[in-house]
C-alpha angles and dihedrals in degrees: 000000000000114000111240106242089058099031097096091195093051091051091058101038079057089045086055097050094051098045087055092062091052130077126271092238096043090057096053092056090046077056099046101058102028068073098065094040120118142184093177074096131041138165135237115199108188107196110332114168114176110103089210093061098035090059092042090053086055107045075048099060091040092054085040101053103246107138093182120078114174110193120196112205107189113138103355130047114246104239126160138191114245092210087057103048096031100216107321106136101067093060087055142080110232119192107198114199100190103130107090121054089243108033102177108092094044097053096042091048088050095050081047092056088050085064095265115147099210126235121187119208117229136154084234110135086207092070129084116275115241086239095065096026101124102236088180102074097078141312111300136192117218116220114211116183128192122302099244108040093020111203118342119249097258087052087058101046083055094058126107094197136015116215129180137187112244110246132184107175133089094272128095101212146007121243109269089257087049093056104040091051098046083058104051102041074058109051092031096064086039094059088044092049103049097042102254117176087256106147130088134258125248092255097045078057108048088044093055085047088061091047097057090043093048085045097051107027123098117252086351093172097053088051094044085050100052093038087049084051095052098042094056096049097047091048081058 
């Protein structure tokens, strides 16, 4: 017996089934924007702390099409508002690195070995404006630290690239939300525009299917369990 979370055809009998309890419309909209979705981004957050911010980075990445959230939990707790971030976390796929005393270079090495070239965001004139930064070459994660001390020194030496946003003002940087959302409407339109493969394969989508149902669906775990029990032993 396969077990379910790597048994495809499981995974989109139990699609199905959900879907079925849902909604047309709603289905639709599920549709609509499983579309738009895209892991050709994603986005790395090392240690930030403020609830405000960390609820406005995710709502962001949900209205900008970035499934893929890594949080780095090193010295502060990741905690949001929910009246900040409405709801986005639950249409999104968090991956919390808060085991070790220092996380970074685990997460980053891991979103390497996913096939990310890593870009560190600083207000640095040295480094590469988002405007010329070259989205073509493969899939990349952007790292964002916190607004008062930015990315540490062991996140950076990590890097494989270093971005920043052009400013022309009196300010030296722009808050944390500020920052995540101006680069990726960037780079979300740019991948869009120079035909990047940024979509999603049959099976990313059906397994982030199964995320928002399990998320919003009511007692989602009882009904996965009885529908696992009689699959199985049908497929017997």
């Amino acid at each position: 017996m396969n077990k379910p979370e790597t048994d495809y055809e499981y995974k989109e009998s139990l699609c199905r089934f959900f879907r079925s309890m849902k909604l047309d419309s709603r289905n639709a909209l599920m549709d609509k924007v499983l579309a738009e979705r895209t892991r050709y981004i994603a986005v790395g957050l090392e240690n930030i702390y403020q609830p405000h911010n960390a609820s406005a980075v995710l709502r962001s990445c949900d209205c900008f099409g970035v499934q893929d959230v890594h949080i780095i939990e090193n010295s502060y707790q990741y905690e949001f508002n929910p009246h900040v971030s409405l709801g986005a976390a639950q249409w999104l796929t968090l991956h919390r690195h808060n085991v070790l005393d220092n996380n970074t270079p685990a997460c980053i090495n891991q979103m390497k070995q996913e096939g990310y070239r890593i870009v560190a965001t600083t207000p640095d004139p040295k480094a590469v404006s988002i405007q010329d930064f070259d989205v073509s070459k493969s899939k990349f994660a952007l790292l964002f630290g916190t607004e008062k001390f930015g990315l540490t020194d062991e996140a950076c030496s990590l890097a494989d690239d270093f971005i920043r946003i052009p400013m022309y003002g009196f300010t030296e940087s722009f808050n944390i939300s500020v920052s995540v959302s101006l680069c990726l409407f960037h780079f979300t339109e740019r991948i869009r525009a120079e035909k990047t493969d940024w979509q999603l394969s049959s099976e990313e989508q059906t397994d982030i299917y199964l995320e928002w149902y399990r998320n919003t669906v009511t007692n989602s775990e009882g009904i996965e369990r009885k529908f696992c029990q009689e699959y199985f032993n049908t497929a017997r």
